[in-house]
Backbone and ligand atoms as CSV (ligand in chain L), in Angstrom:
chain,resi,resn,atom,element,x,y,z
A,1,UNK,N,N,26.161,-42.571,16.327
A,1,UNK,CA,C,25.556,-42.882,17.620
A,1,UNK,C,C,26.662,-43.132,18.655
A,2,UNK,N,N,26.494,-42.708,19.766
A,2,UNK,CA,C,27.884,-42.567,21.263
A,2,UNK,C,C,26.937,-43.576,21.941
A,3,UNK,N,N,28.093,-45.030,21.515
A,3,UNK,CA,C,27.726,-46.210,21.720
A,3,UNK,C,C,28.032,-46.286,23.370
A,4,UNK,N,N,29.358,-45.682,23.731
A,4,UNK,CA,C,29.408,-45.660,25.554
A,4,UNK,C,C,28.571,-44.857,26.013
A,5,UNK,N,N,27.778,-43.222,25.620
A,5,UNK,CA,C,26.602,-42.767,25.899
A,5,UNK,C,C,25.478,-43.825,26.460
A,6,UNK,N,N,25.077,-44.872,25.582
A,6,UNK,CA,C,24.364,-45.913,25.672
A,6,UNK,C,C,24.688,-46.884,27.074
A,7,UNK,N,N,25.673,-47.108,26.715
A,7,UNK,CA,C,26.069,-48.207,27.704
A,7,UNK,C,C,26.075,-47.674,28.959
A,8,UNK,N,N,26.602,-46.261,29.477
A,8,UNK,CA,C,26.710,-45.907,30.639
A,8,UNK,C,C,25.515,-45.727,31.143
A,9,UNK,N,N,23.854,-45.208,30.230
A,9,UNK,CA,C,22.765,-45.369,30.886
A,9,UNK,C,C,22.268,-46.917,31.350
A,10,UNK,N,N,22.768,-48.052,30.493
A,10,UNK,CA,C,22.641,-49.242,30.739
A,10,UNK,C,C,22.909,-49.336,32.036
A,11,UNK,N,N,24.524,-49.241,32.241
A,11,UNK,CA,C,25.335,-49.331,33.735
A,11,UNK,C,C,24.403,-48.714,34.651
A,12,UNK,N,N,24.027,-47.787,34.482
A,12,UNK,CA,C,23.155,-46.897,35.850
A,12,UNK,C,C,21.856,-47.621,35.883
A,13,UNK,N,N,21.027,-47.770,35.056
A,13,UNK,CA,C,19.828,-49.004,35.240
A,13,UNK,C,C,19.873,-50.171,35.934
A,14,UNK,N,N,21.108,-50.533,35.598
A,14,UNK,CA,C,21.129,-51.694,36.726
A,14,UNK,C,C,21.790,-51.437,37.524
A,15,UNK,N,N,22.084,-50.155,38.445
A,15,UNK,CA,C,22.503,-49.876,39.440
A,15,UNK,C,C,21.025,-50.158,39.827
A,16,UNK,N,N,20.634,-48.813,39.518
A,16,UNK,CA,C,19.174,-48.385,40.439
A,16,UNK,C,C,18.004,-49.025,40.337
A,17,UNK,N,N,18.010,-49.730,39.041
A,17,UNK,CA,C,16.341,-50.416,39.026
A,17,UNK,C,C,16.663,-51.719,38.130
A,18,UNK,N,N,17.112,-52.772,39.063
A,18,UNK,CA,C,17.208,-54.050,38.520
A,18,UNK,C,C,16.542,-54.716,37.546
A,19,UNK,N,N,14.937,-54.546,38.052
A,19,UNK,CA,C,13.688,-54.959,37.423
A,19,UNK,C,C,13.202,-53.929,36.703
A,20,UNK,N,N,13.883,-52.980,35.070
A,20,UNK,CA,C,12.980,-52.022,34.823
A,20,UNK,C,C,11.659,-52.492,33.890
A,21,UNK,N,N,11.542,-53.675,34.029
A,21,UNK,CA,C,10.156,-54.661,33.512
A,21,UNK,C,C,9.194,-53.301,33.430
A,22,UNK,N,N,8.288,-53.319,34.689
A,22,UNK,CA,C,7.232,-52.522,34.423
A,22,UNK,C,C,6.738,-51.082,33.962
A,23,UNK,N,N,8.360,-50.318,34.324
A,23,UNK,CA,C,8.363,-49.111,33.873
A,23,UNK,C,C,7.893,-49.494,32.238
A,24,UNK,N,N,9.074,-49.965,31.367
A,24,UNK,CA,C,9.235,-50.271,30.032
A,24,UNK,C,C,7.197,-50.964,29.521
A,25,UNK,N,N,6.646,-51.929,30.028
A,25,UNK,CA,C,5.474,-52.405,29.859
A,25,UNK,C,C,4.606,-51.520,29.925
A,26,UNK,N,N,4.747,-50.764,31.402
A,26,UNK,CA,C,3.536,-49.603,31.000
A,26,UNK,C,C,3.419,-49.169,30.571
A,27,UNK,N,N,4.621,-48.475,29.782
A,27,UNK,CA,C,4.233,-47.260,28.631
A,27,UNK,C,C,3.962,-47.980,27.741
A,28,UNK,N,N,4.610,-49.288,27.220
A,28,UNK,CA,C,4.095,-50.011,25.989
A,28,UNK,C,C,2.539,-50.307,25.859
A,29,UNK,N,N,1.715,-50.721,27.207
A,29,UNK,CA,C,0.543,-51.074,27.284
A,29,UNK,C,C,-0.558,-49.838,27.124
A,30,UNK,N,N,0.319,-48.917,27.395
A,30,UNK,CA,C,-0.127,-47.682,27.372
A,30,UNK,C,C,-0.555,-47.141,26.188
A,31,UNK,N,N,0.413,-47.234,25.150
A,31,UNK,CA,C,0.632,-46.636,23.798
A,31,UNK,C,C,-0.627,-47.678,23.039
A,32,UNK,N,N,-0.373,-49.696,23.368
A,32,UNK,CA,C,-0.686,-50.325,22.586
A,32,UNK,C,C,-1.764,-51.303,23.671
A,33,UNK,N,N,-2.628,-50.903,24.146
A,33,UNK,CA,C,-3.588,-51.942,25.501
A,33,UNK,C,C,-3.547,-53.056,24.530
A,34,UNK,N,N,-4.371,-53.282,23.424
A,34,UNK,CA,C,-4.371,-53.978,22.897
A,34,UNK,C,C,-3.375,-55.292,22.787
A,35,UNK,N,N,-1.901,-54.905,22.842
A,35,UNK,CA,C,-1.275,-55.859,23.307
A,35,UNK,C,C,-0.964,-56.625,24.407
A,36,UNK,N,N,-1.929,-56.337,25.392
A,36,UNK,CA,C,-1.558,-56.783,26.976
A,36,UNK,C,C,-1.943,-58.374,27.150
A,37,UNK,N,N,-3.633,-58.151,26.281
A,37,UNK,CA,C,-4.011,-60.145,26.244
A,37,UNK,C,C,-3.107,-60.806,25.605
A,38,UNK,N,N,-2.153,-60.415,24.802
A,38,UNK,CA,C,-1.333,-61.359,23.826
A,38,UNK,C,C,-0.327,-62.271,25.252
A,39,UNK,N,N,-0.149,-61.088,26.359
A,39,UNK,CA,C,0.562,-61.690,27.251
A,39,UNK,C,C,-0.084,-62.786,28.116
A,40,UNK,N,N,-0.974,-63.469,27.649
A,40,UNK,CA,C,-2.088,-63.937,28.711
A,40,UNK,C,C,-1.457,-65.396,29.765
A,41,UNK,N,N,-0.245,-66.069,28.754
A,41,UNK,CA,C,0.344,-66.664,29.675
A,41,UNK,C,C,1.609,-66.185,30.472
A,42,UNK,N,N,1.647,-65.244,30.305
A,42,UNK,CA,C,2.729,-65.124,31.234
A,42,UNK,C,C,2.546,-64.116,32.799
A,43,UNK,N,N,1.559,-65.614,33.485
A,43,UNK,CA,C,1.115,-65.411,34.700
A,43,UNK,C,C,1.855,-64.509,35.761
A,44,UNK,N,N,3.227,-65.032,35.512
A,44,UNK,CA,C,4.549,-64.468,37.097
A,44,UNK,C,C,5.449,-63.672,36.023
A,45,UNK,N,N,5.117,-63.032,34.956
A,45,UNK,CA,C,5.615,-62.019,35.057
A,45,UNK,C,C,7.306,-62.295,33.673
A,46,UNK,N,N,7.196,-64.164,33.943
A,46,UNK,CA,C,8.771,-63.907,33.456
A,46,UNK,C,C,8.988,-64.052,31.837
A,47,UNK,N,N,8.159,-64.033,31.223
A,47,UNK,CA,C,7.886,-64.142,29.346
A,47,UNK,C,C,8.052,-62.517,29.641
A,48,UNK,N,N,7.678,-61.497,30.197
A,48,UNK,CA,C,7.906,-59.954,29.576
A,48,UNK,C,C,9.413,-59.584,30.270
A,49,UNK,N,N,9.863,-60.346,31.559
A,49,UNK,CA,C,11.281,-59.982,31.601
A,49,UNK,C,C,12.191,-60.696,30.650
A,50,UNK,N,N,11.929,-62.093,30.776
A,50,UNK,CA,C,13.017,-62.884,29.388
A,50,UNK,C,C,12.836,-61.883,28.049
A,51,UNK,N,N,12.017,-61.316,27.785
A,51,UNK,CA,C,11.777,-60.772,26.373
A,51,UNK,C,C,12.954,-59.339,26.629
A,52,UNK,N,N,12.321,-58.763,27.592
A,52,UNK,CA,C,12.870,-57.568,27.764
A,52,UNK,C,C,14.523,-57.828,28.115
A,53,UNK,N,N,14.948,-59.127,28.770
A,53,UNK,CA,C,16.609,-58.876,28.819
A,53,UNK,C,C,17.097,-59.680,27.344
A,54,UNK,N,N,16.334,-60.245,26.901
A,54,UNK,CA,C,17.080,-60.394,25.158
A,54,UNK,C,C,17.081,-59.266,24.527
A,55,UNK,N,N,15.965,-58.173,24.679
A,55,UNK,CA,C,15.728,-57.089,23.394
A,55,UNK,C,C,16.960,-56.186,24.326
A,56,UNK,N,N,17.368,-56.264,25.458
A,56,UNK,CA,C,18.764,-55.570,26.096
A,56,UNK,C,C,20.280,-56.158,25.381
A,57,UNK,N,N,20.056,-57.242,25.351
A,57,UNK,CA,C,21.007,-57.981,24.567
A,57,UNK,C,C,21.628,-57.680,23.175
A,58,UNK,N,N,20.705,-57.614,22.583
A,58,UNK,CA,C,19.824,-57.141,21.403
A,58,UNK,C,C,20.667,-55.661,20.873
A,59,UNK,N,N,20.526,-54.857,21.954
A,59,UNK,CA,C,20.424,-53.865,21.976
A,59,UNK,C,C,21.595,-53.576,21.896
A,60,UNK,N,N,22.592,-54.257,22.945
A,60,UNK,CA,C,24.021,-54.044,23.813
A,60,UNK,C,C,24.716,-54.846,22.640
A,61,UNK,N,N,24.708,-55.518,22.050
A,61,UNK,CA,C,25.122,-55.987,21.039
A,61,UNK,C,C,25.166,-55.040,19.181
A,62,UNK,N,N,23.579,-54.534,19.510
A,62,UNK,CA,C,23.773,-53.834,18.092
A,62,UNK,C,C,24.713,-52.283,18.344
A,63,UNK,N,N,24.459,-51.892,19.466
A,63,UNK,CA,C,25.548,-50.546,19.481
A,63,UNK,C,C,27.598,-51.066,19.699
A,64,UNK,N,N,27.289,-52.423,19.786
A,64,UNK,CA,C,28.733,-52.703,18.992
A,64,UNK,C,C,28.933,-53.168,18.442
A,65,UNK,N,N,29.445,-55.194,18.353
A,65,UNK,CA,C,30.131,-55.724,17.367
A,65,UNK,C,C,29.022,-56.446,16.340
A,66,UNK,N,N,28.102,-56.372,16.956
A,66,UNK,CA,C,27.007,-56.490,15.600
A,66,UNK,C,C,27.005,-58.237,15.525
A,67,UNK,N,N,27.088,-59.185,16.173
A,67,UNK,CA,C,27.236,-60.404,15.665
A,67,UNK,C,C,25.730,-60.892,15.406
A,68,UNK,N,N,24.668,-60.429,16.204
A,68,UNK,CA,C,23.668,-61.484,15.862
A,68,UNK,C,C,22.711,-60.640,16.175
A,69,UNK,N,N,22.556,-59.098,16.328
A,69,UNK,CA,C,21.478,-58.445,16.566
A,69,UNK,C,C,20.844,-57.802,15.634
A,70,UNK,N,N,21.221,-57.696,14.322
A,70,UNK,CA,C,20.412,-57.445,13.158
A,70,UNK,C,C,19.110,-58.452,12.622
A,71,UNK,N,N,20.291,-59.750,12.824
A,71,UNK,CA,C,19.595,-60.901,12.299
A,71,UNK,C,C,18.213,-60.792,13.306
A,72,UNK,N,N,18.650,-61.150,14.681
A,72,UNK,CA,C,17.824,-61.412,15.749
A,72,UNK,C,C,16.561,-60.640,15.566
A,73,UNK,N,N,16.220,-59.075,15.741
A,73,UNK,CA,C,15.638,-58.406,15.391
A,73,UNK,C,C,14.442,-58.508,14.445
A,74,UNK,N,N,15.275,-59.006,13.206
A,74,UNK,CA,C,14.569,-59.038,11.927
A,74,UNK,C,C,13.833,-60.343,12.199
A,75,UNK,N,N,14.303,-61.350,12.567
A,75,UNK,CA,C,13.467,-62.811,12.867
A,75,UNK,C,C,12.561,-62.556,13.814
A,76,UNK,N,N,12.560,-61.229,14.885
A,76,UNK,CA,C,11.322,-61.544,16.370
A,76,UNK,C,C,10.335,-60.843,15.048
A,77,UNK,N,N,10.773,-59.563,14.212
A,77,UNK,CA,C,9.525,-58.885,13.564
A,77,UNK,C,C,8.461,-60.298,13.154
A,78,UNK,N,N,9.063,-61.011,12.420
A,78,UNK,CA,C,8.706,-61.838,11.426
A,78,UNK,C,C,7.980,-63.347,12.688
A,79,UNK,N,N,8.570,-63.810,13.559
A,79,UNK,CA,C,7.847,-64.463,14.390
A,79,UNK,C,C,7.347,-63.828,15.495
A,80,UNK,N,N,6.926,-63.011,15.543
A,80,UNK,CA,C,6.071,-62.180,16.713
A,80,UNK,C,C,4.810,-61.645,15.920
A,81,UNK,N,N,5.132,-61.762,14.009
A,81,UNK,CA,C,3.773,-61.584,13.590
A,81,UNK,C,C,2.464,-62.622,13.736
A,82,UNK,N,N,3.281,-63.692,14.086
A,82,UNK,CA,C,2.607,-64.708,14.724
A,82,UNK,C,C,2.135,-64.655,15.761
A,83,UNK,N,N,2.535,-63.938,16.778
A,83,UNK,CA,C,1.499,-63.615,17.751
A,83,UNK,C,C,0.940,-62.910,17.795
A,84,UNK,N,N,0.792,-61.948,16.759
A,84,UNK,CA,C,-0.544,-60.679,16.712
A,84,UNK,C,C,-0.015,-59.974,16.967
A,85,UNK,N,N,2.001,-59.580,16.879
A,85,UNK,CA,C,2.089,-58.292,17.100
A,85,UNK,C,C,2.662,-57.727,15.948
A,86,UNK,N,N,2.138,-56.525,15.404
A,86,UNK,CA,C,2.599,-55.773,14.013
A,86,UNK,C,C,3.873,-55.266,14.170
A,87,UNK,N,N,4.536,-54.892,13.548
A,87,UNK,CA,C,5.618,-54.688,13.252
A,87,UNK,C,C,5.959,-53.105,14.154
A,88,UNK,N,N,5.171,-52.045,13.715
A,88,UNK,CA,C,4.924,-51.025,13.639
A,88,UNK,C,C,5.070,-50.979,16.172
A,89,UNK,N,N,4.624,-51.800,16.626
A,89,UNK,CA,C,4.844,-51.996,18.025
A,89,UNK,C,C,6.322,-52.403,18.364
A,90,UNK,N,N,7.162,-52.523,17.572
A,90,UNK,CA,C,8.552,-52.741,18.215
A,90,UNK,C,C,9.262,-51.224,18.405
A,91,UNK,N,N,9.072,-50.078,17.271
A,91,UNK,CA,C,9.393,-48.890,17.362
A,91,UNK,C,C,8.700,-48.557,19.214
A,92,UNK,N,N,7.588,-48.409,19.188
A,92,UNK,CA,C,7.270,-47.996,20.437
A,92,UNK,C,C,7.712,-48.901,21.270
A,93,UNK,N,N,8.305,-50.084,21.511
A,93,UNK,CA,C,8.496,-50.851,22.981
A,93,UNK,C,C,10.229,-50.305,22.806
A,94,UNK,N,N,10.790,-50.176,21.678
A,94,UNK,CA,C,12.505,-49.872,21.676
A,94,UNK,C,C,12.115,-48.203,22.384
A,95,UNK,N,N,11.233,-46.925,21.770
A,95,UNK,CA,C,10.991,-45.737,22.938
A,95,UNK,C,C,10.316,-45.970,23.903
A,96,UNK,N,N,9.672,-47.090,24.569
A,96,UNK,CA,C,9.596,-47.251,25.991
A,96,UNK,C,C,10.461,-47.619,26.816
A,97,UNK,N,N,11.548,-48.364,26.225
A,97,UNK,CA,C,13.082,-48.356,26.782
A,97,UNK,C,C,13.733,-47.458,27.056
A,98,UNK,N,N,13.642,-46.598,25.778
A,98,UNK,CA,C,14.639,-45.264,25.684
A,98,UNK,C,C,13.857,-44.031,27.120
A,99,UNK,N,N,12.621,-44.127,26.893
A,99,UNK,CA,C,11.773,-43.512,28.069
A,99,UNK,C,C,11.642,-43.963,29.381
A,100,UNK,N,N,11.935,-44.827,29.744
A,100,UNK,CA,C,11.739,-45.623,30.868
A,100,UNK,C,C,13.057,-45.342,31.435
A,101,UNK,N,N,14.272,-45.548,30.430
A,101,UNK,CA,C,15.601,-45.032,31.407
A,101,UNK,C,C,16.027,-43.905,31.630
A,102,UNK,N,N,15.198,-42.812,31.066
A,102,UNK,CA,C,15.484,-41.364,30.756
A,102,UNK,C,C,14.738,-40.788,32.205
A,103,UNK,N,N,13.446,-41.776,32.898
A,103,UNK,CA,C,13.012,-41.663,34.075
A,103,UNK,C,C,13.721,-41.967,34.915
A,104,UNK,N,N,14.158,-43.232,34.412
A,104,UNK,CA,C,15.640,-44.126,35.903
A,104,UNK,C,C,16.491,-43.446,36.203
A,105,UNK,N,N,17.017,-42.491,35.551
A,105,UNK,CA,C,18.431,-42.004,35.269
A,105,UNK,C,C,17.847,-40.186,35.753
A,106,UNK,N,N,16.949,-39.769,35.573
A,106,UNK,CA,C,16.453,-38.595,36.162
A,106,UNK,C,C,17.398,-37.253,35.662
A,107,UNK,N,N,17.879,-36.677,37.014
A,107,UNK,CA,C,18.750,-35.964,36.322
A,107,UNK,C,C,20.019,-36.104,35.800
A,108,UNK,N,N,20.739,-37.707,35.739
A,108,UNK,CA,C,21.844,-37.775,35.035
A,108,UNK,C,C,21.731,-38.222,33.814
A,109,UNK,N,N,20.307,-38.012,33.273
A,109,UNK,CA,C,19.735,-38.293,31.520
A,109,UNK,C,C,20.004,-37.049,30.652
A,110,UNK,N,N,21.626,-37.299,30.259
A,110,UNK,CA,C,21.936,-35.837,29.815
A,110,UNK,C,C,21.349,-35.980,27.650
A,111,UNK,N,N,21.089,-34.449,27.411
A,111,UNK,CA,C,20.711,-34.007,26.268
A,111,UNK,C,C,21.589,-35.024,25.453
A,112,UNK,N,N,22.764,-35.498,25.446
A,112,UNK,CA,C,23.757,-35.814,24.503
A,112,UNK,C,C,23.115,-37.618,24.709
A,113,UNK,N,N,22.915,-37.894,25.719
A,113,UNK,CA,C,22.280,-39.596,26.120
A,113,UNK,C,C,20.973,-39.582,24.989
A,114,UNK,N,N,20.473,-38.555,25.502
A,114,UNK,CA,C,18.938,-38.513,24.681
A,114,UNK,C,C,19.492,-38.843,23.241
A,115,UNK,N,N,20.381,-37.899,22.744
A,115,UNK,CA,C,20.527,-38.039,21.193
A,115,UNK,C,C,20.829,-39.078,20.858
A,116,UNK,N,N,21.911,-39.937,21.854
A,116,UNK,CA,C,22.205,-41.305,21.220
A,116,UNK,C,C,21.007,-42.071,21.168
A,117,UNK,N,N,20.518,-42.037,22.397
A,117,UNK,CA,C,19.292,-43.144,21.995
A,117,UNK,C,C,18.597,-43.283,20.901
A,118,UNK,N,N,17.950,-41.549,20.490
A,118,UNK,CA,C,17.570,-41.234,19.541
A,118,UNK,C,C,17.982,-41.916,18.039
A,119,UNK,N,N,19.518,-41.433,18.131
A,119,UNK,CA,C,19.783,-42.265,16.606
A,119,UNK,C,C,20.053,-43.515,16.893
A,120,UNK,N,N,20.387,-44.136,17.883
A,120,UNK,CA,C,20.088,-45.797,18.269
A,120,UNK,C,C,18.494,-46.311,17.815
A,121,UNK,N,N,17.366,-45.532,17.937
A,121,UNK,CA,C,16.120,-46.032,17.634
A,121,UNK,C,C,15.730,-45.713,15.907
A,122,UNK,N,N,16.334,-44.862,15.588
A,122,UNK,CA,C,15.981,-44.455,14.365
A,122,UNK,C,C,17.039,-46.052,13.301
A,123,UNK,N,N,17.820,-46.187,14.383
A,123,UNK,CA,C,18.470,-47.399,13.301
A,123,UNK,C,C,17.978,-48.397,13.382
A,124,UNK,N,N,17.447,-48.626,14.717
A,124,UNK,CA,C,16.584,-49.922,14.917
A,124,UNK,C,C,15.441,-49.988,14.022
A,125,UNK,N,N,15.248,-49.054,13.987
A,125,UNK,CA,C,13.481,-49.193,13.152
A,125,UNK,C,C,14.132,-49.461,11.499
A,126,UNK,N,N,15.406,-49.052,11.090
A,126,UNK,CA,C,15.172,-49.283,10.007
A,126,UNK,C,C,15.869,-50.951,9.852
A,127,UNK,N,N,16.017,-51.755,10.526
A,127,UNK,CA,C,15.745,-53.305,11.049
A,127,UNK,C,C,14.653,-53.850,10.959
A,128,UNK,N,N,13.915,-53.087,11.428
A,128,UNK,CA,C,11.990,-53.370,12.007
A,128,UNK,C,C,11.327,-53.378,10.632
A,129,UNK,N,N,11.615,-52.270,9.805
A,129,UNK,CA,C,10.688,-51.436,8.630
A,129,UNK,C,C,11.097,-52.552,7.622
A,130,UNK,N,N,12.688,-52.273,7.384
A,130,UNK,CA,C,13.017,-53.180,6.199
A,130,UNK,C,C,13.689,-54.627,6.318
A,131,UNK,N,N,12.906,-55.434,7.179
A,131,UNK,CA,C,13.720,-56.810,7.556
A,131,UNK,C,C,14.539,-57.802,5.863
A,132,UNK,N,N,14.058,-56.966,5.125
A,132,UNK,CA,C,14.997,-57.961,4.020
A,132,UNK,C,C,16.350,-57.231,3.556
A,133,UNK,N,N,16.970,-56.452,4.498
A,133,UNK,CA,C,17.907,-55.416,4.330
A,133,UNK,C,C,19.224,-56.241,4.082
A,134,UNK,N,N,20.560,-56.362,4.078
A,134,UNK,CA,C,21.738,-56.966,3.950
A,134,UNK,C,C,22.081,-56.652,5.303
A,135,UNK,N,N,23.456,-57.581,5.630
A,135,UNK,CA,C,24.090,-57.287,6.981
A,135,UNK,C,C,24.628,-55.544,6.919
A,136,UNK,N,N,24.719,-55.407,8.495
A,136,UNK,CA,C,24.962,-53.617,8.292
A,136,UNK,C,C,26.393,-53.640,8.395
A,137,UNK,N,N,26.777,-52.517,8.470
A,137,UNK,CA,C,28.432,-52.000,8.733
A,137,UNK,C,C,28.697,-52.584,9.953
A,138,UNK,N,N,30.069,-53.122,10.513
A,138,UNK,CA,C,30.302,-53.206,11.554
A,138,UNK,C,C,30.905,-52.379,12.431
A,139,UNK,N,N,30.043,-51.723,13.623
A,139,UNK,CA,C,30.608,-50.212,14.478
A,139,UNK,C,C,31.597,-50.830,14.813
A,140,UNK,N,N,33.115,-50.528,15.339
A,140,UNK,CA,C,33.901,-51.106,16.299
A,140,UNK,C,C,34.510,-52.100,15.430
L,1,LIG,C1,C,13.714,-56.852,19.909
L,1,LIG,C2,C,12.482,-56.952,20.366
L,1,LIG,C3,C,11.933,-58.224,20.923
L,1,LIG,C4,C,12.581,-59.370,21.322
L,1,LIG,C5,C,14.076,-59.671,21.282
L,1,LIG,C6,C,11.567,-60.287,21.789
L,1,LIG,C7,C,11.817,-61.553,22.275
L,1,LIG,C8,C,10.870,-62.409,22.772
L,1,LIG,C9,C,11.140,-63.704,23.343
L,1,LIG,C10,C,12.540,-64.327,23.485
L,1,LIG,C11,C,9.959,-64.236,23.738
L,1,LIG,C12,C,9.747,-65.579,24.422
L,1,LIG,C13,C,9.908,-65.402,25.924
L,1,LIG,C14,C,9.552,-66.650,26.713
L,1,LIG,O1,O,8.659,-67.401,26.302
L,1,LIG,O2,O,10.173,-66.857,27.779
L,1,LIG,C15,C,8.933,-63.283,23.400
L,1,LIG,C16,C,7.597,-63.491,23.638
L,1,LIG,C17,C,6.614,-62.550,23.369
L,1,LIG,N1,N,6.792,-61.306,22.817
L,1,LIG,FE1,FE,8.541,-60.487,22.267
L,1,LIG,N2,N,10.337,-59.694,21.685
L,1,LIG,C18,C,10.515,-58.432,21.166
L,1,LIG,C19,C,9.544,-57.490,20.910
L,1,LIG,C20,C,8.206,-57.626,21.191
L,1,LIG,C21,C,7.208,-56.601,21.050
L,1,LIG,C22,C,7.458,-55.198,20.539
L,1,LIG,C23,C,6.032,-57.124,21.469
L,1,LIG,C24,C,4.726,-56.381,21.533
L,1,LIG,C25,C,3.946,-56.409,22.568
L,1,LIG,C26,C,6.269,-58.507,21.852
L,1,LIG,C27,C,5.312,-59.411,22.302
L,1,LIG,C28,C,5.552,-60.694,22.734
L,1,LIG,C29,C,4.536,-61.594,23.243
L,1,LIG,C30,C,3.042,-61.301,23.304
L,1,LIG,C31,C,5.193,-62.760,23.649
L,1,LIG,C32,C,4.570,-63.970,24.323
L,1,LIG,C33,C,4.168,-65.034,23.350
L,1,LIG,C34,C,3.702,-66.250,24.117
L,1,LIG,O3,O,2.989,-66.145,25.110
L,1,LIG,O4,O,4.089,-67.337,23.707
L,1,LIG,N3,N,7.611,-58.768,21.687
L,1,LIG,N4,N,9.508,-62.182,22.827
């Protein structure tokens, strides 16, 4: 996975769209309505941005030194089953990310960005799928 691929769509997201909150939600609400009442307190909006700049964190962390985003990951599967969300909904909110910046980024969302994301999500899920996994390799 072309971990600066990653990062440089990061960099351009928060050039152009500070708040990509709703892009990322709609498609999730889209894929999963069902999950929208789970949000029922978070009146102004800021429980789906706090969520969304940790799972960035999350993110920006697992395409490098790896300190706490495996773990992290594997603990939201496991306490977010507590809020009624299955496991099987983190794959689609990690490609509403990957989709949401592939819109932000327009035509500088090159074929080679796509692929990283691509195998960036295919590793995430196997975080998601098998949370009793061992620590991974460290990239970097
Ligand atoms: C790596 C992925 C994820 C991370 C790091 C994460 C992190 C968090 C955090 C930190 C909160 C608490 C925010 C706050 O109260 O200010 C939260 C709440 C919540 N998350 Fe996630 N989350 C992730 C994935 C998901 C997914 C895929 C869903 C599916 C819809 C989801 C649904 C929720 C809901 C419904 C709440 C609100 C619970 C409440 O009202 O108390 N999360 N998440």
């Amino acid at each position: 996975m072309d971990a600066d691929l990653i990062l440089r769509s990061f960099e351009i997201v928060a050039e152009r769209r500070p708040d990509p909150a709703p892009l990322v939600y709609g498609r999730l609400f889209a894929r999963f309505p069902d999950m929208r009442p789970l949000f029922v307190r978070d009146d102004d909006g800021s429980v789906k941005g706090e969520m969304l700049s940790r799972a960035f964190e999350a993110i920006l962390d697992f395409i490098g030194r790896r300190h706490f985003a495996h773990t992290l990951i594997q603990c939201e599967v496991v306490t977010h089953e507590g809020y009624g969300v299955p496991p099987e909904v983190f794959g689609t909110f990690f490609g509403a990310i990957k989709d949401a910046f592939a819109e932000i980024l327009g035509p500088d969302w090159t074929p080679l960005m796509a692929e990283a994301w691509s195998e960036l999500l295919a590793e995430l899920d196997l975080y998601v799928t098998h949370p009793d996994q061992m620590a991974p390799r460290k990239v970097a």
